[in-house]
FIFI-32525 format. One record per residue (C-alpha): residue in three letters; x, y negated, z negated. Coordinates in steps of 0.25 Angstrom, whole numbers, padded with zeros to 4 digits, always signed. Layout:
# FIFI-32525
AlaXYZ/...
# end
This chain:
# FIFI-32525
Unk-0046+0031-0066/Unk-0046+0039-0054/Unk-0035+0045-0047/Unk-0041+0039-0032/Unk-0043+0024-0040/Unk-0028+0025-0045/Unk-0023+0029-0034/Unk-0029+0016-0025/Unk-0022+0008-0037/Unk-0010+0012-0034/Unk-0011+0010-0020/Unk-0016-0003-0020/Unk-0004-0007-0027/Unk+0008+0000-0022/Unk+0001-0006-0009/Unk+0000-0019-0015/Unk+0016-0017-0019/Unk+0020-0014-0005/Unk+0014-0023+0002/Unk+0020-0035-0008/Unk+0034-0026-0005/Unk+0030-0028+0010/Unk+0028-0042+0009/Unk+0038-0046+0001/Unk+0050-0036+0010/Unk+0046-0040+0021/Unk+0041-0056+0023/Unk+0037-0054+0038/Unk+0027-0043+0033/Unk+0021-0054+0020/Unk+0007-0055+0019/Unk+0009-0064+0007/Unk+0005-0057-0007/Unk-0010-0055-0007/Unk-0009-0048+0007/Unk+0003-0040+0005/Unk-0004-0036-0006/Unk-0018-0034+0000/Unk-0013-0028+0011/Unk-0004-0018+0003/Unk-0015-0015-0005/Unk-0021-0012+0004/Unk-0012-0003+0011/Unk-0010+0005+0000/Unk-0022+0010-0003/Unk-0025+0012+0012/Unk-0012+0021+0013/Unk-0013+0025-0002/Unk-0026+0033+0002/Unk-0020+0038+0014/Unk-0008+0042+0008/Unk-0020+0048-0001/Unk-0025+0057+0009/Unk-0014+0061+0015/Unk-0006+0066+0003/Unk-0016+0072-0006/Unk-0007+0073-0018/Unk-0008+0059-0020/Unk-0020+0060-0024/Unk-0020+0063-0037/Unk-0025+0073-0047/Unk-0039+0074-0053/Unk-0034+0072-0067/Unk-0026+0060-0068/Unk-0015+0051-0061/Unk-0001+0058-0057/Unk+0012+0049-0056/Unk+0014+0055-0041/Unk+0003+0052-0036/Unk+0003+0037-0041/Unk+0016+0036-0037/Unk+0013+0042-0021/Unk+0001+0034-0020/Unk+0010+0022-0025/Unk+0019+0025-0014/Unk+0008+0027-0003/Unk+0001+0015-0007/Unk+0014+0003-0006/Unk+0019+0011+0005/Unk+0006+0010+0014/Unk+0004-0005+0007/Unk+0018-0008+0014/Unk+0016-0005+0027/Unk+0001-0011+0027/Unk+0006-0024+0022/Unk+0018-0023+0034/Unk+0007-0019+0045/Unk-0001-0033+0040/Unk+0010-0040+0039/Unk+0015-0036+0053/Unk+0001-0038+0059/Unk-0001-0052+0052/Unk+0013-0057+0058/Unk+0010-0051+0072/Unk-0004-0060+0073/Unk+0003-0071+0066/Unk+0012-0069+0079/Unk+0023-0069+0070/Unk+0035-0056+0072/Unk+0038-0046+0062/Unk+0054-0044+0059/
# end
C-alpha cells in the first residue's frame, strides 16, 4: 500500500474518532452517530491533507510507513474531524433556531 493511501486511512479515522468524541462531549454539538462520524471523516481527511501540505514531513518516506508520521497524521486528522463536526453541529442548531451553550 501506499504511503498517500495510508495516510487517507488514517485520517478518516482519527476524523471519525473525533467527531464520535465531539458528539458525545458535547450533546448541543450531536449530530447522532452516522453524522458525527461522516462529518468527522470527513473533516479529517479535508484537514489531514492540509495538514499534509502544510508540514511536508508528514508525508512520509518513499520506502515504507514511519510511526511519526502515522501518529502526526493521526493527530491532524481527529483534530480537524473535531472541529468540522462542532462547526456542523453549531450551524445545524443555528437553522433549527435552537442556541449553542
Amino acid at each position: 500500500m501506499s504511503a498517500t493511501l495510508i495516510n487517507l486511512i488514517v485520517q478518516l479515522i482519527a476524523g471519525a474518532v473525533g467527531g464520535n468524541a465531539v458528539g458525545a462531549g458535547m450533546k448541543n454539538m450531536d449530530l447522532g452517530a452516522l453524522g458525527n462520524t461522516v462529518a468527522g471523516a470527513l473533516g479529517g481527511a479535508g484537514g489531514g491533507t492540509l495538514l499534509t501540505a502544510l508540514l511536508p514531513m508528514l508525508q512520509g518516506a518513499a520506502g515504507g510507513v514511519d510511526i511519526g508520521q502515522v501518529l502526526g497524521q493521526a493527530v491532524g486528522g481527529g483534530v480537524a474531524g473535531a472541529i468540522v463536526t462542532a462547526i456542523v453541529g453549531l450551524i445545524k442548531n443555528a437553522m433549527a433556531g435552537q442556541t449553542s451553550r
